[in-house]
C-alpha positions as CSV (number, residue, x, y, z in Angstrom):
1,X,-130.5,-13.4,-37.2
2,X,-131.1,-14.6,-33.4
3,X,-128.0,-12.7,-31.6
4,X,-125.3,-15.2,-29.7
5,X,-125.4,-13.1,-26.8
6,X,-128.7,-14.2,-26.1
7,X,-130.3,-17.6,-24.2
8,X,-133.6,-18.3,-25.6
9,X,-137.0,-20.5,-24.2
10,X,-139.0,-22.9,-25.9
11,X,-141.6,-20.2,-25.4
12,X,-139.8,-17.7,-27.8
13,X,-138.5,-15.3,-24.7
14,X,-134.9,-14.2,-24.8
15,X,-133.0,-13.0,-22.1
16,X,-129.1,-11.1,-21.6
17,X,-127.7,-11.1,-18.5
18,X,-125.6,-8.2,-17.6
19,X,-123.4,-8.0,-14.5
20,X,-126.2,-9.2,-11.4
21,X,-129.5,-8.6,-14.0
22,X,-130.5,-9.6,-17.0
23,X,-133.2,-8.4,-19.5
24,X,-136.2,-10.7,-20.8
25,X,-138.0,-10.0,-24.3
26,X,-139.4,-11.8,-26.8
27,X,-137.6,-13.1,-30.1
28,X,-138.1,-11.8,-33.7
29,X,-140.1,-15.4,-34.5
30,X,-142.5,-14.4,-31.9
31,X,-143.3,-11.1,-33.0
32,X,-143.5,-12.2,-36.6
33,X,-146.5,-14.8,-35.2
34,X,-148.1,-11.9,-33.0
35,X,-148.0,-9.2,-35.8
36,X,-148.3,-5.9,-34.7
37,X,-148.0,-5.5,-31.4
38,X,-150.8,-3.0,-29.2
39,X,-150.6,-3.5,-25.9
40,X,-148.0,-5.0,-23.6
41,X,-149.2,-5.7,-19.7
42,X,-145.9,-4.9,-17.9
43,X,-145.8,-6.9,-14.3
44,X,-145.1,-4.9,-10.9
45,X,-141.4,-4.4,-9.7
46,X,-140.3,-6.2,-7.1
47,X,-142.7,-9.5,-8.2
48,X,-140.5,-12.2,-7.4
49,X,-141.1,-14.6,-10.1
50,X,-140.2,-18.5,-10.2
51,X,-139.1,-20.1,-13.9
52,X,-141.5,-20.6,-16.3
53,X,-143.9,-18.4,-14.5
54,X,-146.4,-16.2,-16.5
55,X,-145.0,-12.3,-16.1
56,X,-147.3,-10.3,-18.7
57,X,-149.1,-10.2,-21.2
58,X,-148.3,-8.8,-25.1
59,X,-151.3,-8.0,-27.1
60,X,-151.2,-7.9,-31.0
61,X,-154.2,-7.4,-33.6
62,X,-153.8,-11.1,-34.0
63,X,-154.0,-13.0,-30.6
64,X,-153.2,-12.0,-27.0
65,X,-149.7,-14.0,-25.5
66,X,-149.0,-14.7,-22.0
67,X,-145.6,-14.1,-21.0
68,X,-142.9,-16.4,-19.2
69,X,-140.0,-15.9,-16.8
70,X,-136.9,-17.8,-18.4
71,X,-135.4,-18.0,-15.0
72,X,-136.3,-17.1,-11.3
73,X,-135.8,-13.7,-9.7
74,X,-136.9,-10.4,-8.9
75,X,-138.3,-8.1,-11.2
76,X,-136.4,-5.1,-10.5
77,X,-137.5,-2.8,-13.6
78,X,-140.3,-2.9,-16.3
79,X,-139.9,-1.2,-19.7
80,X,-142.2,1.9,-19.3
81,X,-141.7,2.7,-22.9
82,X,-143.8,0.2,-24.5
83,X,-147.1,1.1,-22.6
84,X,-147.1,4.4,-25.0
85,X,-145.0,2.4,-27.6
86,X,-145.5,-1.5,-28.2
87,X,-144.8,-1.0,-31.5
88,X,-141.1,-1.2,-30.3
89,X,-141.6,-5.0,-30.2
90,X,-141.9,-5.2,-33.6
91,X,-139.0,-2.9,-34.8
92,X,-136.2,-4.6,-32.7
93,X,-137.5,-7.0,-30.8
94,X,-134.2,-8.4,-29.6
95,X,-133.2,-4.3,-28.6
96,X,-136.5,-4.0,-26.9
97,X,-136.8,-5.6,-23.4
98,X,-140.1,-6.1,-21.2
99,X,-138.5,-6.7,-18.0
100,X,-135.2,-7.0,-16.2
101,X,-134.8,-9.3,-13.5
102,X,-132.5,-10.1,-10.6
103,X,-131.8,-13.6,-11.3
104,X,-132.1,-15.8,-8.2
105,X,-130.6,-19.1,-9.4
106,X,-127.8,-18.7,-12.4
107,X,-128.3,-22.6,-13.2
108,X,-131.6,-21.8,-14.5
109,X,-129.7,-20.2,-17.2
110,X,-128.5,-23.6,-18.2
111,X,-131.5,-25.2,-19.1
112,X,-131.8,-22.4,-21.7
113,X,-131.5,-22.6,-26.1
114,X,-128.1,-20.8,-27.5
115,X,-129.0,-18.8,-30.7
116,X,-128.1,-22.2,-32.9
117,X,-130.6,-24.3,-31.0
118,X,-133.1,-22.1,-30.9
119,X,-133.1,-21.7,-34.6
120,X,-133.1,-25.1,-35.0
121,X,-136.6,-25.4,-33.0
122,X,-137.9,-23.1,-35.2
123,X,-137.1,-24.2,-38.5
């Protein structure tokens, strides 16, 4: 269910790194809790963000979410899509990415949950 080629926060972000960026989302548990998805607040590129800081926000008919960076970098591309279509959260939410960074320290990658642990802290 939660794909192995994906790191995962406590804060139900996921994020695949590819080559020298990665993409950040957030996991199928976390749009089950939000429900349907409205409005996603998509940061600026070139925000240079440190771990664990807040990047966005994604709005739902339920509650509004803040956002967090699983690792530090530059943002260096925002998914435009999801301002016209949130929805997109919902349907694939591990296919649908917020932003992709430029990862500035590859050891915060470390402190991260593999699929296994993550569904583990979920239950």
């Amino acid at each position: 269910m939660y794909p192995a080629d994906l790191k995962y926060t406590k804060d139900h972000e996921w994020i695949r790194v590819t080559a020298d960026t990665a993409d950040v989302g957030i996991t199928d548990y976390a749009q089950q809790q939000l429900g349907d998805v409205v409005f996603v607040e998509l940061p600026q590129v070139g925000r240079i963000l440190a771990q664990g800081d807040v990047f966005g926000t994604i709005e739902s008919v339920k509650a509004v979410s803040e956002l967090f960076a699983p690792v530090a970098g530059e943002v260096v591309a925002v998914n435009d899509a999801l301002t016209s279509a949130p929805e997109q959260v919902n349907s694939d939410p591990h296919g649908a990415w917020i932003i992709r960074v430029r990862p500035s320290h590859a050891a915060d990658l470390d402190g991260l949950l593999d699929a296994a642990a993550y569904q583990q802290q979920i239950g």
